[in-house]
OpenMM code with the backbone's topology and positions (N, CA, C; nanometers):
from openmm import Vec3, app, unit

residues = "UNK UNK UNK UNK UNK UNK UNK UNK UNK UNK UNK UNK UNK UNK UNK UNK UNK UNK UNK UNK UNK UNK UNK UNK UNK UNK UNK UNK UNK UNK UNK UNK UNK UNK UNK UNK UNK UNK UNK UNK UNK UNK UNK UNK UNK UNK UNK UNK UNK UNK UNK UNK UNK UNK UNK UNK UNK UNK UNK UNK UNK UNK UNK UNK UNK UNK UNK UNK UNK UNK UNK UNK UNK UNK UNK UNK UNK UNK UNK UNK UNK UNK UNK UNK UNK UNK UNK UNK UNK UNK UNK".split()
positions = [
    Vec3(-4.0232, -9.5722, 23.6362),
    Vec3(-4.1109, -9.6786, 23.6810),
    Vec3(-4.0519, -9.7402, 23.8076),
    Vec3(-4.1262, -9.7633, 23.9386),
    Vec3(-4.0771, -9.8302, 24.0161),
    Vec3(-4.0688, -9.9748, 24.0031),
    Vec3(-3.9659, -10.0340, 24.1269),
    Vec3(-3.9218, -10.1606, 24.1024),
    Vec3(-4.0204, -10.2217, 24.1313),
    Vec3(-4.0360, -10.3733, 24.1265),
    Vec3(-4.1368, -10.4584, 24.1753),
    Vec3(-4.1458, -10.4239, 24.3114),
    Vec3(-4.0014, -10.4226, 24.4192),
    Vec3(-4.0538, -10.4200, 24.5628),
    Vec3(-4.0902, -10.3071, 24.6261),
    Vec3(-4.1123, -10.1936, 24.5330),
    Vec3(-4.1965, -10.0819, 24.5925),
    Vec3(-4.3591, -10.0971, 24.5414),
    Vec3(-4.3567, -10.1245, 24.4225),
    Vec3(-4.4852, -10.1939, 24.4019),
    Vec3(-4.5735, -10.2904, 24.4821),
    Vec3(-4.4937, -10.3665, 24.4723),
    Vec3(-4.5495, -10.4813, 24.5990),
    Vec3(-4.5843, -10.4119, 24.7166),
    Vec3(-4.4998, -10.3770, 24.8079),
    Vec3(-4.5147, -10.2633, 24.9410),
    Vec3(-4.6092, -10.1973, 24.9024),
    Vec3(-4.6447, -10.0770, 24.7826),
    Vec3(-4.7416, -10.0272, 24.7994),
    Vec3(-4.9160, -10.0680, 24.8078),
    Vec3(-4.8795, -10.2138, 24.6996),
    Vec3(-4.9910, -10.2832, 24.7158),
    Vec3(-5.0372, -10.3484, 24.8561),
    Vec3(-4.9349, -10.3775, 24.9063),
    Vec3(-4.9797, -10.4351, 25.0499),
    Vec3(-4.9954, -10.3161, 25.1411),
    Vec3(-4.9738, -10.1973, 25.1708),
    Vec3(-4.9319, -10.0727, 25.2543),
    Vec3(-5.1294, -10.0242, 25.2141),
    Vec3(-5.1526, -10.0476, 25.0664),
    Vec3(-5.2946, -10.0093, 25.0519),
    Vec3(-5.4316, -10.1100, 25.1144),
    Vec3(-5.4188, -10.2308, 25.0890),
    Vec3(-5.5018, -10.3369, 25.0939),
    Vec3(-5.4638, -10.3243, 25.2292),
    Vec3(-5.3679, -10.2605, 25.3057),
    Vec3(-5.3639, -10.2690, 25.4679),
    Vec3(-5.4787, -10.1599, 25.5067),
    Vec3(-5.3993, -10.0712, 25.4860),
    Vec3(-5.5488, -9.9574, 25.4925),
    Vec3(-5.6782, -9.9897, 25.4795),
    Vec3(-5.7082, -10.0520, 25.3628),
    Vec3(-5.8820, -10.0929, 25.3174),
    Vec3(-5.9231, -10.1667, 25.4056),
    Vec3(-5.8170, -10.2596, 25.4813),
    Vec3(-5.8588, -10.3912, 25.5396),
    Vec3(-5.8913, -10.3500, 25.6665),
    Vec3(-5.8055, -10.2460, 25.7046),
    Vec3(-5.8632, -10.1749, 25.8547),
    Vec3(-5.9610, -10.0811, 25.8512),
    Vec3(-5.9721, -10.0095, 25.7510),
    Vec3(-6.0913, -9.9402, 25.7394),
    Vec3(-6.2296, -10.0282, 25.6963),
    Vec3(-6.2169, -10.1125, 25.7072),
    Vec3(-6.3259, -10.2484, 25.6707),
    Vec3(-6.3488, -10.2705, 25.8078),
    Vec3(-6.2916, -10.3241, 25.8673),
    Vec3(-6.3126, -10.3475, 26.0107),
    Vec3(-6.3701, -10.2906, 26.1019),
    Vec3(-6.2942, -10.1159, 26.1129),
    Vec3(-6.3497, -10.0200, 26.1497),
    Vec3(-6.4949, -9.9984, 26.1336),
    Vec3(-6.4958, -9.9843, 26.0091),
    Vec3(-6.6518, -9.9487, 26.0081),
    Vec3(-6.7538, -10.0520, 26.0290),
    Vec3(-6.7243, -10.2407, 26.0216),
    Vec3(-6.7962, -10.3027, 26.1075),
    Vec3(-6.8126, -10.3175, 26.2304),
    Vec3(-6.7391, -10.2490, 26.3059),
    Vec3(-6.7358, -10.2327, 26.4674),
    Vec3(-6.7384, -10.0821, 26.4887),
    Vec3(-6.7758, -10.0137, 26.4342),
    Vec3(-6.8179, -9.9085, 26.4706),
    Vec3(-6.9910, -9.8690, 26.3593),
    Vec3(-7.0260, -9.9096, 26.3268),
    Vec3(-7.1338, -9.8618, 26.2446),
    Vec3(-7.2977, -9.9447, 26.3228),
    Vec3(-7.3448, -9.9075, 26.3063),
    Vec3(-7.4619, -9.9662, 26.3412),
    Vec3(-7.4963, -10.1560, 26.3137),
    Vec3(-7.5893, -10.1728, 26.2660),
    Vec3(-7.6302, -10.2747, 26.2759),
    Vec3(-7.5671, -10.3512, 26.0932),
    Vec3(-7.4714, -10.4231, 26.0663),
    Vec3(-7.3964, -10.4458, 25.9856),
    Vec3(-7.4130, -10.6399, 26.0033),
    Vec3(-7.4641, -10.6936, 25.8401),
    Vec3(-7.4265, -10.8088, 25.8052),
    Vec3(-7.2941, -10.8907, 25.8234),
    Vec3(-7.2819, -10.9741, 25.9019),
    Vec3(-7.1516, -11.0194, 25.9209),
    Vec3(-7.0855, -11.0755, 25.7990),
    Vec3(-7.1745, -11.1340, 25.7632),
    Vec3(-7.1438, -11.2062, 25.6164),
    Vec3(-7.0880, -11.1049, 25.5124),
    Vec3(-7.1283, -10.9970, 25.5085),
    Vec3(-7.0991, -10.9217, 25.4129),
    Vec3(-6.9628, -10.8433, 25.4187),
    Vec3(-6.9261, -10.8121, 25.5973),
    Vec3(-6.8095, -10.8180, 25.5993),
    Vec3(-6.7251, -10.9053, 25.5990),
    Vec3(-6.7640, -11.0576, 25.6312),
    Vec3(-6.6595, -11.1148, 25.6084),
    Vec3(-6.5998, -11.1381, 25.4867),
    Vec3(-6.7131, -11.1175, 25.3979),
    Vec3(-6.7264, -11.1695, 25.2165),
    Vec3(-6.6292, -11.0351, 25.1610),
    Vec3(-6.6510, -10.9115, 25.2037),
    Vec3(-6.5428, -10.8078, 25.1870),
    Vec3(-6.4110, -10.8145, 25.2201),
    Vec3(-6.3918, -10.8553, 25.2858),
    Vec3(-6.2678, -10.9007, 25.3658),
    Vec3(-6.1394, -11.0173, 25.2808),
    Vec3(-6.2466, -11.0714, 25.2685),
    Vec3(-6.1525, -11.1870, 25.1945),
    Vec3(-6.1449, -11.1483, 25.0318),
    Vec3(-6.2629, -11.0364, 25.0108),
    Vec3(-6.2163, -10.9804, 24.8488),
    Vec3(-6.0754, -10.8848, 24.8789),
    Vec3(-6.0649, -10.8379, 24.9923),
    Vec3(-5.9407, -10.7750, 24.9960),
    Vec3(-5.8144, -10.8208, 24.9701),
    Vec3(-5.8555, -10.9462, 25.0885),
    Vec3(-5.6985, -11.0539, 25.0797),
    Vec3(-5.6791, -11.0712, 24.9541),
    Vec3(-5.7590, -11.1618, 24.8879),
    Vec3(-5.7486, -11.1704, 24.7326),
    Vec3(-5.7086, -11.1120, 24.6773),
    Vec3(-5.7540, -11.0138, 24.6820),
    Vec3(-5.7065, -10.8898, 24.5753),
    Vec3(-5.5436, -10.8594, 24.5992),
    Vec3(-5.4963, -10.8750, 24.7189),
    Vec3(-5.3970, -10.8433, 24.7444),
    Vec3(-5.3119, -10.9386, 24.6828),
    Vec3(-5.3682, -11.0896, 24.6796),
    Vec3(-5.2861, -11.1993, 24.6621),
    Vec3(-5.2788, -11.1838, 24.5346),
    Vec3(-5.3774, -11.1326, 24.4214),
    Vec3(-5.3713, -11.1684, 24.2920),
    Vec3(-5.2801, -11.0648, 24.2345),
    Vec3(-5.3155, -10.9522, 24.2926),
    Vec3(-5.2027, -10.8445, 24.2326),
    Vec3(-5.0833, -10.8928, 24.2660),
    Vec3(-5.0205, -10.8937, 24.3577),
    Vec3(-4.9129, -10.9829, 24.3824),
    Vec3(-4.8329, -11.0394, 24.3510),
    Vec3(-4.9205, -11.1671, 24.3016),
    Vec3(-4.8592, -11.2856, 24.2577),
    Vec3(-4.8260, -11.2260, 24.0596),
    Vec3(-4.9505, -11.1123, 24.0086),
    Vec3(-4.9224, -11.0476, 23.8970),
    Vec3(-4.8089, -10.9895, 23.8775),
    Vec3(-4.7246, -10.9227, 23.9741),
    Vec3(-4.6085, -10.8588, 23.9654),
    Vec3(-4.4688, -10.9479, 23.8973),
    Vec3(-4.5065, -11.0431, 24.0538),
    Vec3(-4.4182, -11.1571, 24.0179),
    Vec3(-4.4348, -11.2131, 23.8614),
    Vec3(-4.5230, -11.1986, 23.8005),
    Vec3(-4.5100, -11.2977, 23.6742),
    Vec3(-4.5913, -11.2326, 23.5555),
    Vec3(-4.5108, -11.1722, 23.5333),
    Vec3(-4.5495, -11.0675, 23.4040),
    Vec3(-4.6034, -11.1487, 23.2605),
    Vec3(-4.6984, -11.1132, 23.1621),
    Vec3(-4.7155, -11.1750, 23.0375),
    Vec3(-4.6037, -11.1563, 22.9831),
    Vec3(-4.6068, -11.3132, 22.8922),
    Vec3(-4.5008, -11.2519, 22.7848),
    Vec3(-4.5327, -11.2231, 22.6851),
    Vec3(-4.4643, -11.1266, 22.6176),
    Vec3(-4.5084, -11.0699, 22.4610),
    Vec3(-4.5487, -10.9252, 22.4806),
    Vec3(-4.6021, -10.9071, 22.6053),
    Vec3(-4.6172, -10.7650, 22.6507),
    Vec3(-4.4951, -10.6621, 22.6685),
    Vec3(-4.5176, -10.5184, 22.6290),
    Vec3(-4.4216, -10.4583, 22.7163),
    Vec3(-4.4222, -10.4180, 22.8164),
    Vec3(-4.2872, -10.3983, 22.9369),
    Vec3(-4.3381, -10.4124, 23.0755),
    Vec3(-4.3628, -10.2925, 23.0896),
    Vec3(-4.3796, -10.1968, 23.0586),
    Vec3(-4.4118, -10.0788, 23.0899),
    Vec3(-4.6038, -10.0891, 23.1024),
    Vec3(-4.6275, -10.1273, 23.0240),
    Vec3(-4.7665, -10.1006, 22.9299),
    Vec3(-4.8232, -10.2223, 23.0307),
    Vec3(-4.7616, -10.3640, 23.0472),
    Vec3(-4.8026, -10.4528, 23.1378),
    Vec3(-4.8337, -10.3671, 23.2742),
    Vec3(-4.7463, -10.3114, 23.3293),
    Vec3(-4.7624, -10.2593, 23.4741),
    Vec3(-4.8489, -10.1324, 23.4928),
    Vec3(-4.8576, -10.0781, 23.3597),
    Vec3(-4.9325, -9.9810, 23.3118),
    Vec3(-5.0832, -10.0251, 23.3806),
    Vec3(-5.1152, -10.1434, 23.3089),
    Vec3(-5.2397, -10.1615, 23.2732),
    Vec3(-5.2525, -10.2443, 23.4291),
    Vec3(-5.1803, -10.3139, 23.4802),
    Vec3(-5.1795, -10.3823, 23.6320),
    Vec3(-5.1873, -10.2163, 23.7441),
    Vec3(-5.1685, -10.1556, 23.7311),
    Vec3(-5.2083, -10.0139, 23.8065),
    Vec3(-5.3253, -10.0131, 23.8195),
    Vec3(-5.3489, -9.9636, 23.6717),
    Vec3(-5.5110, -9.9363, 23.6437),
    Vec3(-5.6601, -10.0136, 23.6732),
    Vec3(-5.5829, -10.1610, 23.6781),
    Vec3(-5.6639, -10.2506, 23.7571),
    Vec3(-5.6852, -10.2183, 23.8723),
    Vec3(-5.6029, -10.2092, 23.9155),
    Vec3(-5.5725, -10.2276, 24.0910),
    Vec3(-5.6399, -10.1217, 24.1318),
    Vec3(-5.6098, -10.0034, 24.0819),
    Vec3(-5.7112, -9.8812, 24.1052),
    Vec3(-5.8419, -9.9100, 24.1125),
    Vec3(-5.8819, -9.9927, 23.9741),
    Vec3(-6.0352, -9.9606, 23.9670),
    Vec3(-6.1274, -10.1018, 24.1077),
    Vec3(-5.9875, -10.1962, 24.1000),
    Vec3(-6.0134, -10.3053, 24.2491),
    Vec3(-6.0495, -10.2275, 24.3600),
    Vec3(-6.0163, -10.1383, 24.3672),
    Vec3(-5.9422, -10.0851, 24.5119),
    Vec3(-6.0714, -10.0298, 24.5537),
    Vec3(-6.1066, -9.9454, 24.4320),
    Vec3(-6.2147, -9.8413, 24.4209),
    Vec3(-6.3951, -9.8960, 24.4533),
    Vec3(-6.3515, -10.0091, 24.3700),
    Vec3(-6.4794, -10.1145, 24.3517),
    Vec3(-6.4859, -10.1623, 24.5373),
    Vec3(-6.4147, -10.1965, 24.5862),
    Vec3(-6.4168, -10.2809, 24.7656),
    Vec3(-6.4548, -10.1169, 24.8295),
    Vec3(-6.3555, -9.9985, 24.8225),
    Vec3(-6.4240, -9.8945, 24.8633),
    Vec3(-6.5938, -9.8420, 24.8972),
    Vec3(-6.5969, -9.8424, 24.7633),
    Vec3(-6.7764, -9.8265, 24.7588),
    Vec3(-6.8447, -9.9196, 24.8225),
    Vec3(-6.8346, -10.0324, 24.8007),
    Vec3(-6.8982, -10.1584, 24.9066),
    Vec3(-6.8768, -10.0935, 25.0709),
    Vec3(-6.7276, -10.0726, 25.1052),
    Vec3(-6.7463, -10.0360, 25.2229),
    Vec3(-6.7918, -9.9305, 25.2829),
    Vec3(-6.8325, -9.8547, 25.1813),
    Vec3(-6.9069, -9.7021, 25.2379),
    Vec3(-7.0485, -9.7772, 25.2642),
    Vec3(-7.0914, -9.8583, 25.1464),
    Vec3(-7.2438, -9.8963, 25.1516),
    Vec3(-7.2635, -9.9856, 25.2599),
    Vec3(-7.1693, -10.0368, 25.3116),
    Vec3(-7.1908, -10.1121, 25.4667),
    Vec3(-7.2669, -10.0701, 25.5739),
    Vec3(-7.2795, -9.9746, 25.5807),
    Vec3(-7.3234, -9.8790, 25.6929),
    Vec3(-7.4778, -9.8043, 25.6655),
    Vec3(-7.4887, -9.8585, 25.4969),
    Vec3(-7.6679, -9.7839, 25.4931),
    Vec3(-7.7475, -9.8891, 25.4814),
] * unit.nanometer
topology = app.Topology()
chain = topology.addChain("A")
for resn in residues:
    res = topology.addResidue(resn, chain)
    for name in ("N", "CA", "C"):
        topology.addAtom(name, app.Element.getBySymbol(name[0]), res)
């Protein structure tokens, strides 16, 4: 299992990516709601902040394996969920 500060890094190294590929495709795509990117945008930050701040402060009573387990699997299905929004930006 990696440590928290590769975790962390990877979480931020990803939500960096999404956040520029968010951008990208509002300045490069056709005729695009501003609002909707901005409203994407700040689900990113968030997302970044909440996972985050999750690392830092684990449940107790949990095991940390199974905790970080299941904080992955979130983050995946976060990640995945802002993805699809940003493909649908552009139709």
């Amino acid at each position: 299992m990696p440590n928290r500060k590769d975790l962390k890094q990877s979480i931020n190294n990803i939500c960096s990516d999404v956040f520029a590929e968010c951008v990208a495709t509002s300045l490069y795509s056709g005729k695009i709601n501003e609002a909707n990117v901005d409203a994407l945008l700040a689900s990113i930050l968030k997302t970044r902040d909440d996972f985050i701040s999750r690392i830092s402060h684990p449940e107790p009573g949990m095991r940390k394996k199974d905790y970080y387990n299941h904080l992955a699997k979130d983050f995946t299905e976060q990640i995945s969920e802002i993805i699809d929004h940003i493909g649908n930006l552009s139709e």
